[in-house]
C-alpha positions as YAML, in Angstrom:
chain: A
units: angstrom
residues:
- id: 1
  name: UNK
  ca: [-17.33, -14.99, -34.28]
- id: 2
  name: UNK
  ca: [-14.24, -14.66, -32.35]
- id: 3
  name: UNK
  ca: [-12.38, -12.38, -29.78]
- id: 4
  name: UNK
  ca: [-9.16, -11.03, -29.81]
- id: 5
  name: UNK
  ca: [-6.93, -12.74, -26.94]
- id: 6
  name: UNK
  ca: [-2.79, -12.05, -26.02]
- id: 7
  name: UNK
  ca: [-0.54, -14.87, -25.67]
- id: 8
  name: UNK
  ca: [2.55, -13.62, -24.06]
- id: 9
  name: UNK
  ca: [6.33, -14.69, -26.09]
- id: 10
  name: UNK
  ca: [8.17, -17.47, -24.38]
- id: 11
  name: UNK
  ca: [10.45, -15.39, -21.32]
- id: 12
  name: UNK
  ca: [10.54, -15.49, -17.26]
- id: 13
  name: UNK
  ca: [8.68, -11.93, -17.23]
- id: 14
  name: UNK
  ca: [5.76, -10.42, -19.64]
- id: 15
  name: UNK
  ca: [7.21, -8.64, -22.51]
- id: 16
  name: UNK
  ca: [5.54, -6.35, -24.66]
- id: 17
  name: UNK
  ca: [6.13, -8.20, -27.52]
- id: 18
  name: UNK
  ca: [2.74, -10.25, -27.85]
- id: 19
  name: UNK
  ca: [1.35, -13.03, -30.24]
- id: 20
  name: UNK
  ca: [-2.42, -12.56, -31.64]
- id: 21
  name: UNK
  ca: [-5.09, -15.23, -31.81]
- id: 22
  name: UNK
  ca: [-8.65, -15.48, -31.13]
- id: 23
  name: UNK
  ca: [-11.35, -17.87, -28.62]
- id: 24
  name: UNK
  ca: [-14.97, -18.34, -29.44]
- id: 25
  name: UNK
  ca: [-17.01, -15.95, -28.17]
- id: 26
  name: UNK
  ca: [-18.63, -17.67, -25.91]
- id: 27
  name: UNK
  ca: [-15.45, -18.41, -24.44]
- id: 28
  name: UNK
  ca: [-14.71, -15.05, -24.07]
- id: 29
  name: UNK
  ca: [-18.26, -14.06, -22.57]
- id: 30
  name: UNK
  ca: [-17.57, -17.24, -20.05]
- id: 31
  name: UNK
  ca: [-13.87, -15.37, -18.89]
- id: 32
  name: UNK
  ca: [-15.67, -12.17, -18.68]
- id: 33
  name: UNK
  ca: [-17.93, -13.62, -16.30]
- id: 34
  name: UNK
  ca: [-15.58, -15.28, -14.00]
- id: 35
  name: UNK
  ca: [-13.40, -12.28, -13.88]
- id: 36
  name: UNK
  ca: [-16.92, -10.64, -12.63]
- id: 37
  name: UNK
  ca: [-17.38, -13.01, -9.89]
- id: 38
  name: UNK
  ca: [-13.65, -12.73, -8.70]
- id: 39
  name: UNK
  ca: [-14.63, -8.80, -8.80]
- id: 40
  name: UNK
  ca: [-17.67, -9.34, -6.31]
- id: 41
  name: UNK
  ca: [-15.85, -12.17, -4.05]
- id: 42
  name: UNK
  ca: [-13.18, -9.00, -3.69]
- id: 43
  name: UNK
  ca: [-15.74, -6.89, -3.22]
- id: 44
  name: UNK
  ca: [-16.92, -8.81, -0.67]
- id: 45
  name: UNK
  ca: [-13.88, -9.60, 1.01]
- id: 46
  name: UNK
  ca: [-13.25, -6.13, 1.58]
- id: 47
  name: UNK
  ca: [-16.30, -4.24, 2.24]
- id: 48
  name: UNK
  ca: [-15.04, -0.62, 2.11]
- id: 49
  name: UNK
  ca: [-15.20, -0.82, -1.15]
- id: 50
  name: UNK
  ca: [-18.83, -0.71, -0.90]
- id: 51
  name: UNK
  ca: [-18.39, 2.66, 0.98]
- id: 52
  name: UNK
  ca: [-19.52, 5.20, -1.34]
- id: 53
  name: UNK
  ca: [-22.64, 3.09, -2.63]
- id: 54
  name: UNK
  ca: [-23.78, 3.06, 1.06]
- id: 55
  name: UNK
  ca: [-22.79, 5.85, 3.51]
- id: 56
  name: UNK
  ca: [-22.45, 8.94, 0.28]
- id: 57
  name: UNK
  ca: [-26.08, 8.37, -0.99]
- id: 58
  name: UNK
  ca: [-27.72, 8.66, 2.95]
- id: 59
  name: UNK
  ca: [-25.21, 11.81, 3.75]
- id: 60
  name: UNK
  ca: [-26.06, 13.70, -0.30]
- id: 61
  name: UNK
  ca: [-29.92, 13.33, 0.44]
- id: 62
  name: UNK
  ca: [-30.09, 14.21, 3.98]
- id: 63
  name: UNK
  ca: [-27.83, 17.08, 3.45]
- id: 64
  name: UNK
  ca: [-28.83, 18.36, 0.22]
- id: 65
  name: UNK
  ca: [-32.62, 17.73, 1.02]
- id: 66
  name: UNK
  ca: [-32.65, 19.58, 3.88]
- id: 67
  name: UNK
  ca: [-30.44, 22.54, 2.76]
- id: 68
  name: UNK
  ca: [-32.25, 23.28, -0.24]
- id: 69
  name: UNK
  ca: [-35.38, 22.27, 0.06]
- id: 70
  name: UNK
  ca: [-37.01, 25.35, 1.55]
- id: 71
  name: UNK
  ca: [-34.90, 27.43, -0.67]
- id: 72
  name: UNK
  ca: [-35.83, 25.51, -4.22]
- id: 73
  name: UNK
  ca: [-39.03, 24.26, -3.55]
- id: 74
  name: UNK
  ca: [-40.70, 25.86, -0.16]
- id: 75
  name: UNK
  ca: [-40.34, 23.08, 1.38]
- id: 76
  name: UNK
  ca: [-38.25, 19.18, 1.70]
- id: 77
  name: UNK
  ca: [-40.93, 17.33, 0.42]
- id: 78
  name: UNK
  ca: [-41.67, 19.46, -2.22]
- id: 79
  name: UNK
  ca: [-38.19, 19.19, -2.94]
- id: 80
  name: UNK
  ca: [-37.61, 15.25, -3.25]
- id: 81
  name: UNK
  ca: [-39.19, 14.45, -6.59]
- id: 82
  name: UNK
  ca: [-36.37, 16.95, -7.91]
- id: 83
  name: UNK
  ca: [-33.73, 16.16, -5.44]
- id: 84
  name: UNK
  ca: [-33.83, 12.13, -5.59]
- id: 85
  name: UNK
  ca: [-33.62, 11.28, -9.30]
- id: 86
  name: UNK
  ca: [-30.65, 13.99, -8.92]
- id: 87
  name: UNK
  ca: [-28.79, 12.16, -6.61]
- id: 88
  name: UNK
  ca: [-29.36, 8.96, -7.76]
- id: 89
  name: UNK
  ca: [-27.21, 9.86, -11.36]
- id: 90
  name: UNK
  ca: [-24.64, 12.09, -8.52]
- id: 91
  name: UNK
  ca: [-23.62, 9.14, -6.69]
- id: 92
  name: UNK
  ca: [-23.88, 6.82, -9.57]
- id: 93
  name: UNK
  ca: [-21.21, 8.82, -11.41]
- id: 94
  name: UNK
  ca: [-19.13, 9.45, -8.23]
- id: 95
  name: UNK
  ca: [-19.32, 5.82, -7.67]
- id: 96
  name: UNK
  ca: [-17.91, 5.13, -10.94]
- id: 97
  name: UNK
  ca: [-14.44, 6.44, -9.93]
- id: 98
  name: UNK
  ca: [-13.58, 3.36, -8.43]
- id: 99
  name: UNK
  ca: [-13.15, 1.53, -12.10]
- id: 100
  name: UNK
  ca: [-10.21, 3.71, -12.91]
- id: 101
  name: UNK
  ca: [-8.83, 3.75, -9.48]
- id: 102
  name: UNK
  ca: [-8.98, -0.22, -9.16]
- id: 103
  name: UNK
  ca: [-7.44, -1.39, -12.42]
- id: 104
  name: UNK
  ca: [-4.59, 0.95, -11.66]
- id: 105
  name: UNK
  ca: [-3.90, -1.00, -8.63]
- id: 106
  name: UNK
  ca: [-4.20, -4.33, -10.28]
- id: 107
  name: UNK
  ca: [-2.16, -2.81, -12.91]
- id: 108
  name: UNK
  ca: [0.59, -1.83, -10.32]
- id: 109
  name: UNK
  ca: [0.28, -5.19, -8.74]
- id: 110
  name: UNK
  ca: [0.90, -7.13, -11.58]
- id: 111
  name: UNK
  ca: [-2.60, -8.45, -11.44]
- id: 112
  name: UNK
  ca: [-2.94, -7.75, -14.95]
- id: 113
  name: UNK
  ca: [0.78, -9.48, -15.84]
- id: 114
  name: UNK
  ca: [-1.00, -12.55, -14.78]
- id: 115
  name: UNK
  ca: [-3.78, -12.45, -16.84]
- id: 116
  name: UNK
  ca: [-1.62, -11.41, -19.88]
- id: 117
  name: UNK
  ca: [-0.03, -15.10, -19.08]
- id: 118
  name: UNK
  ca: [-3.48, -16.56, -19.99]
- id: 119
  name: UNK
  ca: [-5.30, -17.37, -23.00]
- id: 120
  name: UNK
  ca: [-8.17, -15.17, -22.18]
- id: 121
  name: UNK
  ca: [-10.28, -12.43, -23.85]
- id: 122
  name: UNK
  ca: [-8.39, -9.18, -24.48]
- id: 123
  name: UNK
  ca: [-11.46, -6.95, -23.37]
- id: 124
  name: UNK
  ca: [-12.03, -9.92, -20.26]
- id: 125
  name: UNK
  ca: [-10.17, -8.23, -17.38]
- id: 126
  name: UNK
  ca: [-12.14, -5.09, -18.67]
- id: 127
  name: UNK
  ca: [-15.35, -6.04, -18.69]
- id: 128
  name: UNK
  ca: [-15.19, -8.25, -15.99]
- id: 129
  name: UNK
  ca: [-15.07, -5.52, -13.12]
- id: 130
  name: UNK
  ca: [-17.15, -3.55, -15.03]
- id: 131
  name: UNK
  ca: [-20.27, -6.38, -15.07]
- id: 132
  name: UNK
  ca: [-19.52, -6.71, -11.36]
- id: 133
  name: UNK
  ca: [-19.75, -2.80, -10.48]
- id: 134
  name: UNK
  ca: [-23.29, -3.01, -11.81]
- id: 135
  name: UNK
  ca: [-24.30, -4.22, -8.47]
- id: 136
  name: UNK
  ca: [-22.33, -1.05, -7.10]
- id: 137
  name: UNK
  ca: [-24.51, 0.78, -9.29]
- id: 138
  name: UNK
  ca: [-27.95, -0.61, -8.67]
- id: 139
  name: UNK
  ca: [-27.07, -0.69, -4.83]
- id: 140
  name: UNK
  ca: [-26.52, 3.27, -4.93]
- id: 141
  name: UNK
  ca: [-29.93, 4.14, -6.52]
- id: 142
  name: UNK
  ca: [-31.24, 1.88, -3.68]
- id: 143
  name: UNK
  ca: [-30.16, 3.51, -1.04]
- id: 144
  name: UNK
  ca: [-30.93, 6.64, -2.49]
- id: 145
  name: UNK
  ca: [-34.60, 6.10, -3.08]
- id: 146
  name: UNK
  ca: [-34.81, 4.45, 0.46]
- id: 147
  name: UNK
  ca: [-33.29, 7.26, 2.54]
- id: 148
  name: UNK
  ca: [-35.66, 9.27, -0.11]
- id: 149
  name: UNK
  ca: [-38.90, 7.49, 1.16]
- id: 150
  name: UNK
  ca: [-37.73, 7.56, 4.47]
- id: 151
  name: UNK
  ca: [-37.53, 11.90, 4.13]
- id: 152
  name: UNK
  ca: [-40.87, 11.59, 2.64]
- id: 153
  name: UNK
  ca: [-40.35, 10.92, -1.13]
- id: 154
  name: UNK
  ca: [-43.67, 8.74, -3.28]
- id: 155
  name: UNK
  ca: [-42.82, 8.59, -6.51]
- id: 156
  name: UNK
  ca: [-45.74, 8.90, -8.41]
- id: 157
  name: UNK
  ca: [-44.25, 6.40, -11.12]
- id: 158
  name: UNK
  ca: [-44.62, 3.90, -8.65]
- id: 159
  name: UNK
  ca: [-42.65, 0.31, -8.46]
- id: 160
  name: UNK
  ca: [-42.34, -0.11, -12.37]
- id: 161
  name: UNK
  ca: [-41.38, 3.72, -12.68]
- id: 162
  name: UNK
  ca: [-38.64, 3.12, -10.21]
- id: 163
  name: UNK
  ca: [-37.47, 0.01, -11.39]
- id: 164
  name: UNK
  ca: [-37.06, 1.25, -14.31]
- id: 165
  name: UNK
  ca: [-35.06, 4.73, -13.32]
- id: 166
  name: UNK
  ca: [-32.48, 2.25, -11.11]
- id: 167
  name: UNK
  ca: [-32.30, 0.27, -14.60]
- id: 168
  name: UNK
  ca: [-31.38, 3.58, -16.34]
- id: 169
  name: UNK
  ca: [-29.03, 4.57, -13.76]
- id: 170
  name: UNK
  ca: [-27.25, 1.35, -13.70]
- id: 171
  name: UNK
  ca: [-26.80, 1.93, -17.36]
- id: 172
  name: UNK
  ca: [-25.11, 5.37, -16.86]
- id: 173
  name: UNK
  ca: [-22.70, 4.23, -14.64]
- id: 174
  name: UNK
  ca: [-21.67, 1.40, -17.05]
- id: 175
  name: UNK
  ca: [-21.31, 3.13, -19.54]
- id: 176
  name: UNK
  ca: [-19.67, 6.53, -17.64]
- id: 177
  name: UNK
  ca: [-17.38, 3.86, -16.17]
- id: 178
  name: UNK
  ca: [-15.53, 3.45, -19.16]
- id: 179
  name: UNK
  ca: [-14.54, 6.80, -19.14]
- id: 180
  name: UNK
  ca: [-12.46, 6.26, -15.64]
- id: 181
  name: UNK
  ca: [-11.50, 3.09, -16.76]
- id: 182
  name: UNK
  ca: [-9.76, 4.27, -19.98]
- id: 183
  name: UNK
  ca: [-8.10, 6.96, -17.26]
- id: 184
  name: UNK
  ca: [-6.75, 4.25, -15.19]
- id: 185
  name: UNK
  ca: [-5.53, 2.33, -17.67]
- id: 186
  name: UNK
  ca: [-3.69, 5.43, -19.65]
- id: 187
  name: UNK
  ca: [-2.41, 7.76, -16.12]
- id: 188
  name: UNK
  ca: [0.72, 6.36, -14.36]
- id: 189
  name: UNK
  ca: [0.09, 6.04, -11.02]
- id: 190
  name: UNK
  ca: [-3.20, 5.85, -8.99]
- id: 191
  name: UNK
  ca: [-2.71, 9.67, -7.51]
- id: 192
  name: UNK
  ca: [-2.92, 10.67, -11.03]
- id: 193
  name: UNK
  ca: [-5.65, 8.57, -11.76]
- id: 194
  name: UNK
  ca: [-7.75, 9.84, -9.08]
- id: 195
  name: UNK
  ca: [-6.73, 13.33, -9.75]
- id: 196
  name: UNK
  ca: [-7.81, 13.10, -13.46]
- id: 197
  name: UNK
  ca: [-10.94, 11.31, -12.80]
- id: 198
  name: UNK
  ca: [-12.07, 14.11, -10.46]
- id: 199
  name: UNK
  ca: [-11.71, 16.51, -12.94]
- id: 200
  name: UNK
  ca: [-13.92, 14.46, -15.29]
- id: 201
  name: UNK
  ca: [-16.58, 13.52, -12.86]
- id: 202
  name: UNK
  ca: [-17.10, 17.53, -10.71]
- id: 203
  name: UNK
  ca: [-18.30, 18.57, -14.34]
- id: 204
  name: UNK
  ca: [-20.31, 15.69, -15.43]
- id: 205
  name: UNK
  ca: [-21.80, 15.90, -11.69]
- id: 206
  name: UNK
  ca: [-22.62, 19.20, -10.59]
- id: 207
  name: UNK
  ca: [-22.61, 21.26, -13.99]
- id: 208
  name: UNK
  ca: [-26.23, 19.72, -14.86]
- id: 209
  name: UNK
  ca: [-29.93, 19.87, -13.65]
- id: 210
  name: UNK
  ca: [-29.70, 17.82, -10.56]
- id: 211
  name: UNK
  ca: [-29.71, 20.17, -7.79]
- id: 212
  name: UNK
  ca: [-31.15, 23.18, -9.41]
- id: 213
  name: UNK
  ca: [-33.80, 24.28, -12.20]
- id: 214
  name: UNK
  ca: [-31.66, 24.96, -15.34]
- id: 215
  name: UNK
  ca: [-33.66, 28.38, -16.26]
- id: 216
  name: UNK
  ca: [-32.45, 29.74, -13.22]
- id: 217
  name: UNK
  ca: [-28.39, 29.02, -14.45]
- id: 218
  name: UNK
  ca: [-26.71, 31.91, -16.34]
- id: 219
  name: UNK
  ca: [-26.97, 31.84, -19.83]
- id: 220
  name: UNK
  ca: [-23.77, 30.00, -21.03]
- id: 221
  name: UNK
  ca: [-23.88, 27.49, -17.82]
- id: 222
  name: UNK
  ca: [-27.24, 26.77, -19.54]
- id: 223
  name: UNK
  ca: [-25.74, 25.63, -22.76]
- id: 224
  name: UNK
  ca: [-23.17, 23.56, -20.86]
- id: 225
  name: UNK
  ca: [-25.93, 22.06, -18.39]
- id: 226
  name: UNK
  ca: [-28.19, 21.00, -21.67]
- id: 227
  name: UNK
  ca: [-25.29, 19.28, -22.96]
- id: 228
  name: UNK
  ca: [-24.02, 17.28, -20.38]
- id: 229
  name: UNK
  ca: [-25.36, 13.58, -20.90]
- id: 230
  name: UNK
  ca: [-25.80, 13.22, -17.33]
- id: 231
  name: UNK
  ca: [-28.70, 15.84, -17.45]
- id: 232
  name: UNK
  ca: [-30.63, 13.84, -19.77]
- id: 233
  name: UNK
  ca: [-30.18, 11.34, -17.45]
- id: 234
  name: UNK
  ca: [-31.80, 13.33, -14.41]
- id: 235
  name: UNK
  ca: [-34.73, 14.51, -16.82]
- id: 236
  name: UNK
  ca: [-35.71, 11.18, -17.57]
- id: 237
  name: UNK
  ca: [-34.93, 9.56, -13.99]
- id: 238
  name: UNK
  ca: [-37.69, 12.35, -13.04]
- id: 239
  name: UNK
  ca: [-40.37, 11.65, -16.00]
- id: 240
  name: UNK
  ca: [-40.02, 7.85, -14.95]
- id: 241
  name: UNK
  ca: [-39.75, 7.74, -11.23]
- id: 242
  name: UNK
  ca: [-42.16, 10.57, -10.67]
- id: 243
  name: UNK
  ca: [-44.86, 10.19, -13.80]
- id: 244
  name: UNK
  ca: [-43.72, 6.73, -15.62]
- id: 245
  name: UNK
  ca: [-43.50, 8.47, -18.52]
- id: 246
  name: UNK
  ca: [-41.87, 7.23, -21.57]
- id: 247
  name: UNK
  ca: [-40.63, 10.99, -23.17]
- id: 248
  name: UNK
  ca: [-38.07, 12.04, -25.45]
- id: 249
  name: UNK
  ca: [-35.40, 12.34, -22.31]
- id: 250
  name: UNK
  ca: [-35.20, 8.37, -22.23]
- id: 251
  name: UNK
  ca: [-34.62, 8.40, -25.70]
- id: 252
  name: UNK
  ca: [-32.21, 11.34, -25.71]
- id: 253
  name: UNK
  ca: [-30.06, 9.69, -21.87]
- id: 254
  name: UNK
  ca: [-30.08, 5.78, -23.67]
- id: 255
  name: UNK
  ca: [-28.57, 7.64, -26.90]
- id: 256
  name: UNK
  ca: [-26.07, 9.43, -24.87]
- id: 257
  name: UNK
  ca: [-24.98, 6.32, -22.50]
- id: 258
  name: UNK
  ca: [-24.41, 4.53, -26.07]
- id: 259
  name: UNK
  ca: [-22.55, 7.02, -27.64]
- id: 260
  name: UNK
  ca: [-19.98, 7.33, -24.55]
- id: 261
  name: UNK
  ca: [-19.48, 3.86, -24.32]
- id: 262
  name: UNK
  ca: [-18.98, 3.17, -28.48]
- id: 263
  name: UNK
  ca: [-16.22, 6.38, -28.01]
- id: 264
  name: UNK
  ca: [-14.66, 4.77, -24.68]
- id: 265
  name: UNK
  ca: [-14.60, 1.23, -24.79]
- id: 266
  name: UNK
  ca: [-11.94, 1.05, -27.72]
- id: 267
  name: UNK
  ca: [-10.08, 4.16, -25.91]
- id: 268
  name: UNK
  ca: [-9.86, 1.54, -23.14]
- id: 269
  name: UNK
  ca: [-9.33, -1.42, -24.63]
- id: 270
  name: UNK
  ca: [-6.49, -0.03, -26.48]
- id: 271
  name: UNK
  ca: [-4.53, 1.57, -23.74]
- id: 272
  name: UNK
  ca: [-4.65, -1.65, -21.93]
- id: 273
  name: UNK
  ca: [-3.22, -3.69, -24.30]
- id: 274
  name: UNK
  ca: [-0.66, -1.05, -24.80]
- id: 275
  name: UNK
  ca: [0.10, -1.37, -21.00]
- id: 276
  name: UNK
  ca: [0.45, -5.28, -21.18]
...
């Protein structure tokens, strides 16, 4: 099996005139996975990156917790087995943004003319970031069920129940990711990225069953809640964090997450190497 690499024509500057060969797939898997660690060594580098992972998951549970709580549910704690899966898929899918909004820059930086200069993996300086922003991912859903805990949150699915919702959520945002990715590599500039990639992610976010029972939506914001992916998401975060319970939802959210990322990873793929 091979991999589709770019080999740029002989000239000072990239051109978009490109030759086509192929590396072993393990090579390619080996170049995705130092293009990861060069993502988390930036990340590291410059920790206000890690901004939204940290500070937006403590400020969404306090504030939404304490809001609502007595309204929904009589009460905060009542509240928190509903609330917490809820924001864990919220800031996981707000937290994807950044995929979109960083390859721009790279893009605009000539990053990306670099790595065209390579013999590398087409789909490398994709997938690279996007194996490193797992750890975005997983660190959100942390945070989240820790503030959570601290409120007075016990999931009743206990430690396997909650590994295994942070494993589902860091599976959403993968998968979401390429979405915002596909966005930054097809919108012009990074204002238009982030304006385009709001629009996408207020819908996915807040038109579903995170903050709210769904019978209590109007009708037709009912049919649009049931639909949204991210929904099924929250519905099983909830049957696994707060009963470990293998249901239908799992089945339904791991369907959806695949069926966004078989749509959006060629979308992405594609417009990158149309950029290059």
């Amino acid at each position: 099996m091979t991999a589709a690499i770019t080999v740029p024509t002989t000239s000072s500057r990239p051109t978009a005139r490109t030759v086509q060969t192929s590396v072993p797939v393990r090579d390619a898997l080996r170049q995705i996975t130092t293009l990861a660690w060069r993502a988390l060594v930036k990340m590291r580098r410059n920790p206000e990156q890690l901004v939204d992972v940290t500070f937006m998951p403590v400020l969404f549970t306090v504030m939404f917790g304490l809001m609502f709580g007595g309204a929904i549910s009589g009460s905060t704690a009542h509240y928190l087995p509903i609330l917490i899966p809820g924001i864990i898929a919220m800031t996981t899918v707000t937290s994807c943004l950044a995929a979109g909004v960083q390859i721009r820059e790279d893009m605009d930086k000539g990053v990306f003319d670099r790595f065209r200069s390579l013999p590398i993996a087409r789909i490398a300086p994709l997938a690279g970031p996007m194996m490193a922003d797992l750890a975005r991912y997983a660190i959100a859903s942390s945070v989240t069920i820790t503030v959570g805990v601290i409120m007075g949150y016990r999931p009743g699915g206990g430690v396997l129940g909650v590994a295994a919702g942070i494993v589902l959520a860091v599976i959403l945002g993968w998968s979401l990711a390429w979405i915002f990715l596909w966005i930054g590599t097809s919108a012009r500039s990074v204002g238009a990225v982030q304006g385009m990639s709001m629009m996408v992610m207020f819908p996915l976010a807040f038109l579903s069953n995170a903050f709210v029972p769904v019978d209590t939506l109007p009708g037709w914001l009912q049919a649009v809640t049931r639909v949204n992916p991210v929904s099924h998401v929250i519905s099983a975060l909830r049957d696994l964090m707060n009963n470990r319970a293998l249901t239908a939802q799992v089945g339904w959210a791991l369907l959806g997450c695949v069926a966004v990322a078989a749509i959006f990873i060629p979308l992405a793929v594609r417009s990158y190497s149309r950029r290059i």
